[in-house]
Backbone bond lengths (Angstrom), bond angles and torsions (degrees), N, CA, C in turn:
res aa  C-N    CA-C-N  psi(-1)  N-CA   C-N-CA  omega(-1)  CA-C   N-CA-C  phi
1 X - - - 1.456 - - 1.526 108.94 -
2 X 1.268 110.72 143.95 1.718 114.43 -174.88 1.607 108.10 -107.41
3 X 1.529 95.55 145.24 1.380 88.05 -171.22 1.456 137.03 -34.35
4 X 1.565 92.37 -29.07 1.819 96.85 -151.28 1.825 91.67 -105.30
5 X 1.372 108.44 0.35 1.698 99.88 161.40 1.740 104.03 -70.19
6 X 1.370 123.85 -38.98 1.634 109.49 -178.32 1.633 112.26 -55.04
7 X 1.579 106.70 132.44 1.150 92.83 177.79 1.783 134.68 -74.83
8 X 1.302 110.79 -1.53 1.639 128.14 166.75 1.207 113.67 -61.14
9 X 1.830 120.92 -39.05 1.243 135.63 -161.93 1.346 92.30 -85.49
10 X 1.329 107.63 -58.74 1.948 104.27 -176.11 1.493 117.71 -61.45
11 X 0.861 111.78 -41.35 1.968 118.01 146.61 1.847 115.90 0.54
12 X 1.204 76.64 -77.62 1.401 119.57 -162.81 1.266 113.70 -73.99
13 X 1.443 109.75 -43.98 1.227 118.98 -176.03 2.214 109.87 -77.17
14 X 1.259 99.49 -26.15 1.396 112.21 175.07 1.462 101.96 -73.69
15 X 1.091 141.28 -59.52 1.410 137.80 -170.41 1.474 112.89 -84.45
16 X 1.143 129.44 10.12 1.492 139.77 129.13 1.444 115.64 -73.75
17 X 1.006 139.06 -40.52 1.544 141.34 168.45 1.415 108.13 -59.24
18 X 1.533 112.27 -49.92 1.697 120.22 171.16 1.621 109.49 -63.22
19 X 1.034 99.39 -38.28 1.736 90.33 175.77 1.431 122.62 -67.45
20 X 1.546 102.91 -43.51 1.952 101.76 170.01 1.123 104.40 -44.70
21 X 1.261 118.27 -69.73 1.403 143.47 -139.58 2.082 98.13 -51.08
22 X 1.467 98.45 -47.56 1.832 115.25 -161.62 2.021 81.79 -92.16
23 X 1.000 129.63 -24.54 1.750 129.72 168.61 1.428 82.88 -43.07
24 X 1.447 117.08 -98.45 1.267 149.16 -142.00 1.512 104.98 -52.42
25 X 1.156 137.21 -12.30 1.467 149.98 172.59 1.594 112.92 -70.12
26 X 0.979 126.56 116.70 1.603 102.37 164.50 2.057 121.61 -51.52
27 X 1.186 94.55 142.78 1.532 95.37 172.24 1.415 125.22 -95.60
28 X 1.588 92.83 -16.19 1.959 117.24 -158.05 1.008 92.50 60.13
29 X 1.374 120.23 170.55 1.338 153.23 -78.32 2.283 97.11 -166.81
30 X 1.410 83.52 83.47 1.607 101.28 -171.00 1.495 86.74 -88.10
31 X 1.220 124.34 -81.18 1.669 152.40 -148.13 0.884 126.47 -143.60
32 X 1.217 101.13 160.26 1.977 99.96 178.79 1.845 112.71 -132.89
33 X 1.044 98.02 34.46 1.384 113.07 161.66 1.447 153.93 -101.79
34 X 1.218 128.25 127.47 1.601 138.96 -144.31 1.646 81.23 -83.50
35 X 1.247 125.41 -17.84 1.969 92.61 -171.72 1.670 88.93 -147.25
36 X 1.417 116.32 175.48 1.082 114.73 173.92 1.648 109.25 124.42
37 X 1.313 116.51 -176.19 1.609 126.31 163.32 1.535 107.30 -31.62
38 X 1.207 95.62 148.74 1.925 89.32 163.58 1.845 126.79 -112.63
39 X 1.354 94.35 79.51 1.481 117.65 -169.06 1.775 101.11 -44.24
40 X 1.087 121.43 -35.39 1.327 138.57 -160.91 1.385 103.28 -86.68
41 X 1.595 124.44 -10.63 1.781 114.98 177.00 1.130 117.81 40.04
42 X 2.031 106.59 58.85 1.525 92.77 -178.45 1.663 83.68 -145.94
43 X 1.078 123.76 -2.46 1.539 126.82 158.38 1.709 117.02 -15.87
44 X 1.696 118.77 -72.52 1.075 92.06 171.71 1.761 132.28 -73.29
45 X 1.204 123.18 -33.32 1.249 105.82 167.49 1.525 138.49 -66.42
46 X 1.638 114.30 1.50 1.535 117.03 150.10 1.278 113.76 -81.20
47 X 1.452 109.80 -23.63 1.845 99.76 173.91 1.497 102.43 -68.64
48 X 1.220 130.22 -37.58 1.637 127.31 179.18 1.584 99.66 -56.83
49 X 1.379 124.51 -59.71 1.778 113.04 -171.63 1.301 107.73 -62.53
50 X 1.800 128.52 -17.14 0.951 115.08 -172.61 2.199 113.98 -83.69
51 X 1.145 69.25 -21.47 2.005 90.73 -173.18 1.441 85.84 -84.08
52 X 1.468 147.99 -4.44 1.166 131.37 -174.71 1.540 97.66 -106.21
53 X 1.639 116.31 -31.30 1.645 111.76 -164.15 2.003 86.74 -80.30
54 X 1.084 125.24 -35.69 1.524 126.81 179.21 1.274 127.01 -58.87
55 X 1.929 106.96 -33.19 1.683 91.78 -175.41 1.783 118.74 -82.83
56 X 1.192 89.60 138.78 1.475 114.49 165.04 2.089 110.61 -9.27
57 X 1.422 101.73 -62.00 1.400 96.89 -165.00 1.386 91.62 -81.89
58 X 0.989 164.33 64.92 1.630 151.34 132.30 1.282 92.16 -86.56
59 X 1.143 107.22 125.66 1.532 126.61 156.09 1.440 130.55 -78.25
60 X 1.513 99.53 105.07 1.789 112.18 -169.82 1.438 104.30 -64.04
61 X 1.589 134.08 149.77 1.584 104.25 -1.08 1.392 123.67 -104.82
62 X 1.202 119.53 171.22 1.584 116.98 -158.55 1.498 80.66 -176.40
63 X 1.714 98.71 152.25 1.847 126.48 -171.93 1.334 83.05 -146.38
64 X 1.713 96.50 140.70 1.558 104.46 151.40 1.219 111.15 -110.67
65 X 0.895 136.64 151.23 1.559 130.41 165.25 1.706 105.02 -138.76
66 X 1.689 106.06 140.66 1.410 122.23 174.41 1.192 133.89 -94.86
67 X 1.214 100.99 90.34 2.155 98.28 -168.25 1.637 116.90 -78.24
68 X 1.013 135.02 -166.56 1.406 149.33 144.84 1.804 101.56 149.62
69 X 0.863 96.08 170.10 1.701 113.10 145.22 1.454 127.84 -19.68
70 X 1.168 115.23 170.74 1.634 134.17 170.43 1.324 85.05 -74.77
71 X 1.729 123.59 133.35 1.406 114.44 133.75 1.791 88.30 89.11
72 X 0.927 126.21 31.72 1.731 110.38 -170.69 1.507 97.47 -113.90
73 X 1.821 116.17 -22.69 1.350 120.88 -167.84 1.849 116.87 107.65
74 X 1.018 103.96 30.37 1.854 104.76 178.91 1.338 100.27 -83.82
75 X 1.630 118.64 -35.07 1.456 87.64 173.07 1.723 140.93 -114.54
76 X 1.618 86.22 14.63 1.546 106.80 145.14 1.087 129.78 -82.98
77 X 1.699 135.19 -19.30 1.368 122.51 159.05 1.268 118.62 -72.69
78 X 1.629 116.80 -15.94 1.343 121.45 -167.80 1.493 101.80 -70.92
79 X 1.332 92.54 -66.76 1.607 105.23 164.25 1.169 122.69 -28.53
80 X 1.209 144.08 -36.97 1.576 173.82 -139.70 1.507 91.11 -91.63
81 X 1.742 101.62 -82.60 1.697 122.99 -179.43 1.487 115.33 -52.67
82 X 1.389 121.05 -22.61 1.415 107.16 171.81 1.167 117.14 -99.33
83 X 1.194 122.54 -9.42 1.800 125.16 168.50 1.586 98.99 -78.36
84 X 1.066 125.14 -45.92 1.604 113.61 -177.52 1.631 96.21 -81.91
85 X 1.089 138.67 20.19 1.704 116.58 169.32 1.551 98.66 -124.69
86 X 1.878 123.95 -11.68 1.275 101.30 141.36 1.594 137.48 -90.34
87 X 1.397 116.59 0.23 1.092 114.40 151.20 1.341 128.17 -71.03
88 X 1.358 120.62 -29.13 1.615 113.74 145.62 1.731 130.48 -44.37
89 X 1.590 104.83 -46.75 1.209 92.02 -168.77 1.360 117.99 -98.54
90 X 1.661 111.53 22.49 1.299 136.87 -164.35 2.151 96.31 -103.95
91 X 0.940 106.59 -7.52 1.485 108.70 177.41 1.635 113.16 -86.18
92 X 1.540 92.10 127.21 1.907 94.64 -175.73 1.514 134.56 -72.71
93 X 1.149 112.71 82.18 1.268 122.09 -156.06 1.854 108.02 -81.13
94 X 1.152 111.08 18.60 1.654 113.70 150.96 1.466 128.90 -44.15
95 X 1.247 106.55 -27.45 1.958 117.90 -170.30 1.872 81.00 -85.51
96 X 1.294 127.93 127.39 1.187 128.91 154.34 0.978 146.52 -30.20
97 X 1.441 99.36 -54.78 1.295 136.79 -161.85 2.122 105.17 -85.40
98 X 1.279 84.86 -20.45 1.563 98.51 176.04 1.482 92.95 -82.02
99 X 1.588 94.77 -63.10 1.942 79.17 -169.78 1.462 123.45 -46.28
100 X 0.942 85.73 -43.25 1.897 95.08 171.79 1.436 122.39 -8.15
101 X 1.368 98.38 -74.78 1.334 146.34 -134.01 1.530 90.36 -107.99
102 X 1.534 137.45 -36.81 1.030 138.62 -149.37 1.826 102.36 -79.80
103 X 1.502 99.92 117.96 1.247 108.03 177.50 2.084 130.50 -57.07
104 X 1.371 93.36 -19.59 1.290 94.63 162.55 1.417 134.92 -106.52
105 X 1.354 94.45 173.38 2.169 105.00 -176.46 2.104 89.94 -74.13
106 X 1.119 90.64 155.01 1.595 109.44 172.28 1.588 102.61 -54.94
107 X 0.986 134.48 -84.93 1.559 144.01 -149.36 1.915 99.38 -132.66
108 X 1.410 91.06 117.04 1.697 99.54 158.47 1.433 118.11 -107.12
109 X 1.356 140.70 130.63 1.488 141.74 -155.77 1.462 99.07 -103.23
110 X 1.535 128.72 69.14 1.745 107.15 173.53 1.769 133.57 -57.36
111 X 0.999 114.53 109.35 1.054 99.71 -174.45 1.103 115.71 -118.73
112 X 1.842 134.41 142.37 1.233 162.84 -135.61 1.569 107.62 -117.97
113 X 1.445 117.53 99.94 1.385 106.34 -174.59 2.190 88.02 -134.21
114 X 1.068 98.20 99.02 1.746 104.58 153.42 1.056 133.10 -97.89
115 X 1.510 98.55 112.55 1.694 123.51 -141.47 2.107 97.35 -80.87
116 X 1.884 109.73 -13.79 1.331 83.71 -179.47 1.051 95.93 -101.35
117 X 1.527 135.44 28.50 2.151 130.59 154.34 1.788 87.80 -70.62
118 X 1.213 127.87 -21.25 1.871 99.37 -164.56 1.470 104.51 -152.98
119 X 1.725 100.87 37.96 1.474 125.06 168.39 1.508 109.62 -59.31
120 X 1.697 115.57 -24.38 1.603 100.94 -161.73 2.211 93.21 -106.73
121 X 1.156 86.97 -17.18 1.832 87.96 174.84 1.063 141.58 -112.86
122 X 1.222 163.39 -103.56 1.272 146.45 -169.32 1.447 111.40 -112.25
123 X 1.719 139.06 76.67 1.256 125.32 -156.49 1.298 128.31 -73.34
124 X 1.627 128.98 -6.93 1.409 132.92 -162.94 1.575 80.32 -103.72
125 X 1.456 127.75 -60.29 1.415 123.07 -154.59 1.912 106.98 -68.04
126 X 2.047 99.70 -17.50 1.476 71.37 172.18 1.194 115.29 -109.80
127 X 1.145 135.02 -4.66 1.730 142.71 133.01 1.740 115.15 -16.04
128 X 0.997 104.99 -44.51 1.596 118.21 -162.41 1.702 87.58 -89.11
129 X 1.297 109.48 -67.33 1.912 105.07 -179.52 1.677 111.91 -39.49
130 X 1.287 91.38 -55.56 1.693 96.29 175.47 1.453 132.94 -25.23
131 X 1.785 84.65 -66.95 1.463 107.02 -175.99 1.690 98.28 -67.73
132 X 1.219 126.94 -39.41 1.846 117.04 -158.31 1.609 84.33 -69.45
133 X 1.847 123.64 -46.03 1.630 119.01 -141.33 1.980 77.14 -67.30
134 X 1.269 139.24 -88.83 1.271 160.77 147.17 2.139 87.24 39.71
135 X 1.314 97.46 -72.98 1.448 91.70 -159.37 1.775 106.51 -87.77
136 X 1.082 101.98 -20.12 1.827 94.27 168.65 1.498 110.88 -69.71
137 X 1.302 99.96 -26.91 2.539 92.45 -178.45 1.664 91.55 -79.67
138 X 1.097 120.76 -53.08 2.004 122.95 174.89 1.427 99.14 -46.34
139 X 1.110 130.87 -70.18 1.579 111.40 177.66 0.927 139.15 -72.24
140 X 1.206 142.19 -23.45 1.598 169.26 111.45 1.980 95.00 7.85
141 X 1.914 94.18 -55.82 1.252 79.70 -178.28 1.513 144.65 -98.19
142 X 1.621 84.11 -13.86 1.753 94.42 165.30 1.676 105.95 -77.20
143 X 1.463 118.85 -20.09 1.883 90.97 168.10 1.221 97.08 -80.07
144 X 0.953 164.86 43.85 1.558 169.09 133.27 1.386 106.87 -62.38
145 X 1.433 114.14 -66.54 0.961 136.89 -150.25 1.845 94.08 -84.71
146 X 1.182 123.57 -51.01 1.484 124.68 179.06 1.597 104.29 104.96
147 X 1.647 100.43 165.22 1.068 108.80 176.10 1.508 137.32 -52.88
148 X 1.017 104.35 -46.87 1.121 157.02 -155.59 1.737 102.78 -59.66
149 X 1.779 106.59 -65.51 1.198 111.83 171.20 1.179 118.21 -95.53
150 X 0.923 131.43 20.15 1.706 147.13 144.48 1.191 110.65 -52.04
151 X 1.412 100.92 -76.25 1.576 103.34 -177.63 1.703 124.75 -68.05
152 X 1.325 103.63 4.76 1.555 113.57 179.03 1.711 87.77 -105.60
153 X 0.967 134.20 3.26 1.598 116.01 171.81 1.524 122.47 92.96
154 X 1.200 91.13 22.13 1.687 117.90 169.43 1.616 106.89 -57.52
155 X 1.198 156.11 135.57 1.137 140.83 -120.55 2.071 92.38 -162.68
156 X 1.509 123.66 101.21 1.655 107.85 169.91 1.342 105.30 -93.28
C-alpha cells in the first residue's frame, strides 16, 4: 500500500498542496513579524506541512526550505512549523500502545540557516557548520535531559 492510498496521508497530503498553492499568492502586507497572531490565515495549513515533515512514513532524505520575498512571512511560517512539531513531540508516549500507533518520528531538528547572513562568504561550509553546531546543542541536550523524559513529552 502507498502512502497516499491511506486516507489520513491523502488528508494531509491535500492541505499541504492547499497550503503552497494559498503560500504562493500574495496576502498583502499585514505585518512584519516572526511570532505572534496569524494575520496571514495560514496556521492550519503549516500545521499540515508540519504533520507531513513529522510522519513516520516520509522517506528521508528530504529539506524543506521557505522562500518568498522581504516581508512575505518565511519566518512566521517557520515559526509556525516549529511550534506545531514541538507540540508533536510534546505528547506522552509512555502508554505503548500509543507509541505504537503514534503516527509520528520521535524528534524533528528544525533548523534555521539565512543564507543572506553568509551571502558574501563561504555558503556550503557555513550551512554545513550550522547544521552540525544546531544538532550537537539539540542532542547534547536531550541526553541531558534522558530518556526517560523524552518519552514523557519533555519538549527541546
Amino acid at each position: 500500500e502507498r502512502p497516499l492510498d491511506r486516507p489520513e496521508i491523502k488528508e494531509i497530503h491535500e492541505r499541504v498542496i492547499t497550503v503552497v498553492q494559498n503560500l504562493t499568492r500574495s496576502k498583502g502586507l499585514l505585518g512584519d513579524h516572526a511570532k505572534g497572531k496569524d494575520l496571514l490565515g495560514v496556521k492550519e495549513e503549516v500545521q499540515a506541512i508540519a504533520d507531513t515533515i513529522a510522519f513516520k512514513d516520509l522517506q528521508p532524505p528530504f529539506v524543506v526550505g521557505i522562500l518568498g520575498g522581504w516581508g512575505s512571512g518565511k519566518s512566521f511560517t517557520f515559526n509556525l512549523i516549529k511550534e506545531h512539531l514541538k507540540e508533536i513531540q510534546e505528547f506522552d508516549l509512555t502508554n505503548e500502545s500509543l507509541e505504537e500507533n503514534f503516527p509520528y518520528v520521535g524528534h524533528v531538528y528544525p533548523i534555521e540557516f539565512d543564507v543572506w547572513t553568509y551571502s558574501k562568504g563561504v555558503l556550503w561550509e557555513s550551512l554545513m557548520t550550522r547544521i552540525l553546531t544546531v544538532l550537537n546543542n539539540l542532542l547534547s541536550l536531550e541526553k541531558a535531559i534522558g530518556p526517560t523524559l523524552l518519552r514523557e513529552g519533555v519538549s527541546v
